[in-house]
C-alpha angles and dihedrals in degrees: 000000000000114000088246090060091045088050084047082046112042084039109035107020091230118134089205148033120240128249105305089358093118105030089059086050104053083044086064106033097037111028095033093227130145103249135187129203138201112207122166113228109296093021088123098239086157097070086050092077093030095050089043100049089039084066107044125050118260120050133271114251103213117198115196128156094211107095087188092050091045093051093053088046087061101046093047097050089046089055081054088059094244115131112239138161145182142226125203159114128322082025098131103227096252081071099036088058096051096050094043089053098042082059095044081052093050100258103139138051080209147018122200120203136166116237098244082071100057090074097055120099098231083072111038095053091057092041093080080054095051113104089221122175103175138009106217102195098201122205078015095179082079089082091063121080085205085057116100092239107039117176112182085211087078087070093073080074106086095038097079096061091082079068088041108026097154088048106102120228119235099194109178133173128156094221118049123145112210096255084061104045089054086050091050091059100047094043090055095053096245102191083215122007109258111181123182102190120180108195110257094229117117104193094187095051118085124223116208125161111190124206106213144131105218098053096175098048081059095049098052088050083046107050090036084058098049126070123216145040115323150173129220109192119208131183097228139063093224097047086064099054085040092046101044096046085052092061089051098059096056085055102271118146090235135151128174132238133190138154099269087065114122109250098247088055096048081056107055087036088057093046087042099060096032090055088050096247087123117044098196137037118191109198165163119253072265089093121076118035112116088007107115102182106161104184093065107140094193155357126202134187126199099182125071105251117223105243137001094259092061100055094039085056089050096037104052095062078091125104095359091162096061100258119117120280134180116238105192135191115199108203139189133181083237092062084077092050088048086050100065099055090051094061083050098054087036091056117042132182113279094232077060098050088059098046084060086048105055082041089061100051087040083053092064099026098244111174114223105274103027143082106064109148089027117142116188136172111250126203108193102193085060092044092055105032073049104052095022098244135153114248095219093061091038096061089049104044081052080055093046089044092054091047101067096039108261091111162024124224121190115180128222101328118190113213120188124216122272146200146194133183111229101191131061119256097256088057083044093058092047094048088051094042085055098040103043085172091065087035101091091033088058091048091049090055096046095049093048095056142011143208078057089144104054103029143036093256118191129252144186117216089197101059088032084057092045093048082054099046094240149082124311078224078072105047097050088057097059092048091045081044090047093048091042081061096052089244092114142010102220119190107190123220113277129184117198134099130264133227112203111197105223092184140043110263114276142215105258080228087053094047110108131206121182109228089189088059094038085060086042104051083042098050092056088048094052092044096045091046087047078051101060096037087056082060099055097038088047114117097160109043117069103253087236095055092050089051090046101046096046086060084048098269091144102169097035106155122233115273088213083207107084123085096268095051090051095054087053090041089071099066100070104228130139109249089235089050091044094046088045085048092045093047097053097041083046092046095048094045096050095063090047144335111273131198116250101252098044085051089054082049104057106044114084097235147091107292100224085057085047101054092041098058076042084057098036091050093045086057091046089055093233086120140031148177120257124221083274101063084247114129116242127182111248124247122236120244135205107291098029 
């Protein structure tokens, strides 16, 4: 057994890699090359790095611009007994430092940071002194201005291999068009271009899109058909909690989840879920990510997403084990219309994106000229009741901000409290022997978790006050008394977003915008959501292929299994038969309208096969009939 398989094994309890695990890995390990690779969702390209660092010297340096799934890395590796931290935004310094020495002195296997960090000088004068083996560039289609989810901040990456220029580069993302992926590479300064690239096909998931106008009414048929675990996404906060309480009330073992949800209840919402205690979990694109579920029978979506790469990425936590799973798409004409205002509040004026702008900076009474470098903690109900704005334009002209480089938005970012013990434990002894009050409190800490002397290590008051028989109210006196007294620096838990100012203040008049990038970044978001419109309007494509070929799949093959390809299934017509019928009616239509007869006549086929693709084409709206009574083939608007 290779020593890649005994690390799978001994970690992860798994006998064998996945599909291109372990060729990605022995590109980067043995022959030393920058790789990327193109995983769909659950195709474990975590354990590519992990498998690969924990087998080399050095640590792996992992930058990922999900707090939350950072956060979950790190807690994971450390069950599995591998030492692991993380780096990123809303760590005071005094944490920052003491994480950023103890990897320069070989404490971790891996060290996670967010990208807005690699740029800050606390970090780049330790990183010559890191014992780093490999980069992993995590969600790496963030690097790429033609990628659906662009941060500037990505760009700091390849930067520090100026500082590191031996270290090879694991860049990994699970959509990725091929346009991307190219960009990726070059943005990452690939000596020589190395894709990995899995086909994005799931032959065991489903794809259905339905067409109705009480969605609700169809999802309750649909979930009280299916058996299994499932998830039902949804665009807003309060649909979740509407829509949940709704399918409780038909009898579902449901719950909601959405990003505003305190830390501890997300919790218990997410374990509960993934032990099967809740069915169902109706939800935000908040859900999901870190989460590997495998037995989960369907997903269903009854917004509109806003490009093909997000609901790939959402649908495909379906059927992870292999077994079929239903992957469905509830549409309505009125999703269009939707659509279109949300191009509007995602894209403001440009004269409103700076008046957000100089607010901002008003907000936190930066002068012209200062504050590069500045992190504050932003509270965005108080920014907007303050300065009269709506929230909507706020949070995209943030977007817009972060895009061209003025600033950094982390959204709501839960922090757990922390402590550190300042003195020694010989200082420690003496304080407790001359302050008995503070003497069993101390012990209970100490007793409850451990590295308390070297690192901010995280606590929970309430389990801390229910260990001691008494009120959390309690418990947070003796930590604010202890920290008065210089025995501990305590930091308590905080929920609330950050804004990093990547630049000094500016003149509103100084504040550029490109217009060239504004159209640009518009343009994408118009073409990925009519994208993703075509795909749910289309009668006539199997919904595969259109996935498929959207990633630059060009020759996928049909499911058969989707609902297209059901319709089409009934008439009982060979796919070779049915593709030789529909190019020559196609051919024939494009040059000039023909009468129906005179269309049966011409085509070199049995004429019972022949009328029924001419049926099944009139019903998938791809051909009609003119004022005339002649067949046309119909012309393609704007979103087919």
């Amino acid at each position: 057994m290779s020593t890649y398989k005994q690390i799978l094994t001994k970690y992860w309890g798994y006998s064998k890699f996945r599909p291109l695990q372990e060729e990605i890995i022995k590109s980067v390990a043995e022959e030393k090359k920058d790789v990327l690779g193109l995983l769909p969702t659950g195709g474990g390209k975590s354990v590519i790095f992990q498998v690969a660092a924990l087998a080399s010297e050095g640590f792996c340096l992992v930058i990922t611009p999900i707090i939350a799934l950072m956060k979950d890395q790190v807690e994971n590796l450390k069950e599995k007994g591998i030492k692991a931290a993380a780096v990123y935004s809303g760590m005071s310094k005094d944490e920052i430092d003491i994480v950023l020495n103890n990897a320069v002195f070989g404490a971790y296997k891996f060290l996670y940071l967010s990208p807005e960090r690699l740029a800050t000088q606390i970090f780049l004068t330790r990183l010559p002194d890191m014992n780093i083996n490999y980069v992993a560039v995590d969600e790496a289609h963030c690097i790429s201005q033609w990628g659906y989810d662009f941060r500037p901040s990505y760009l700091n990456i390849a930067k520090i291999r100026k500082i590191i220029p031996d270290i090879p580069f694991i860049a990994l993302t699970a959509t990725a068009t091929p346009k991307v992926a190219e960009d990726i590479q070059d943005k990452l300064l690939f000596k020589e271009h190395n894709l990995f690239s899995k086909s994005f096909e799931r032959k065991n998931l489903i794809y259905i899109v339905r067409e109705v106008e009480d969605k609700l009414k169809y999802l309750l048929k649909s979930v009280v058909k299916e058996t299994g675990s499932g998830i039902v996404y949804v665009r807003s906060r309060k649909k979740t909690f509407e829509i949940s309480k709704y399918l409780a009330g038909k009898g579902i073992s449901v719950d909601y989840f959405h990003a505003g949800i305190d830390a501890k209840h997300k919790d218990i919402k997410q374990n509960n879920w993934k032990t099967g205690k809740t069915r169902v979990i109706v939800a935000t694109n908040a859900f999901g990510m870190g989460i590997d579920k495998h037995n989960v029978r369907f997903v269903v979506h009854i917004d509109l997403p806003d490009s093909p790469e997000a609901y790939f990425q959402e649908a495909g936590r379906a059927g992870r084990d292999g077994k079929t799973a239903y992957a469905v798409l509830l549409y309505h004409k009125s999703d269009k219309i939707n659509f279109e205002k949300r191009i509007k509040s995602n894209f403001p004026e440009i004269s409103q994106i700076k008046r957000v702008y100089s607010a901002l900076c008003n907000y936190y009474q930066i002068p012209e000229g200062e504050g590069k470098g500045l992190i504050r903690a932003f509270n965005i109900r108080d920014f907007v009741t303050k300065f009269k704005l709506p929230i909507q334009t706020v949070l995209s002209s943030l977007k817009i901000l972060q895009s061209e480089g003025y600033l950094d938005f982390t959204e709501d970012n839960f922090t757990p409290s922390k402590v550190l013990f300042t003195v020694n434990r010989e200082d420690l002894y003496r304080y407790q022997v001359a302050n008995k009050n503070f003497d069993s409190f101390i012990k209970l800490i100490l007793r409850s978790y451990t590295g308390l002397f070297s690192n901010y290590t995280s606590i929970d008051e309430d389990y801390l006050a229910k260990k001691a028989h008494c009120k959390p109210e309690i418990i947070y006196g003796y930590l604010e008394k202890l920290a008065e007294h210089n025995i501990i620096k305590y930091i308590p838990q905080r929920k609330i977003p950050f804004i990093i100012f990547i630049s000094e203040r500016l003149n509103e008049k100084d504040l550029l915008i490109s217009q060239e990038h504004y159209r640009e970044r518009k343009e994408r978001y118009v073409k990925r959501a009519e994208a993703m419109i075509n795909y749910a309007e289309s009668k006539a494509k199997c919904r595969s292929q259109i996935l498929l070929n959207y990633f630059g799949e060009k020759n996928a093959y049909r499911c058969g299994e989707c609902d297209v390809c059901k319709r089409r299934n009934k008439l009982n017509i060979s796919n070779y038969e049915f593709d030789l019928i529909n190019n020559e009616i196609k051919k024939i239509l494009k040059e000039t309208p023909v009468a129906l007869e005179e269309l049966t006549d011409t085509i070199d086929c049995e004429e019972e096969k022949t009328l029924k693709v001419i049926q099944w084409l009139l019903e998938s709206e791809k051909i009609e009939y003119t004022i005339d009574q002649r067949i046309t083939w119909k012309k393609k608007n704007k979103t087919q």
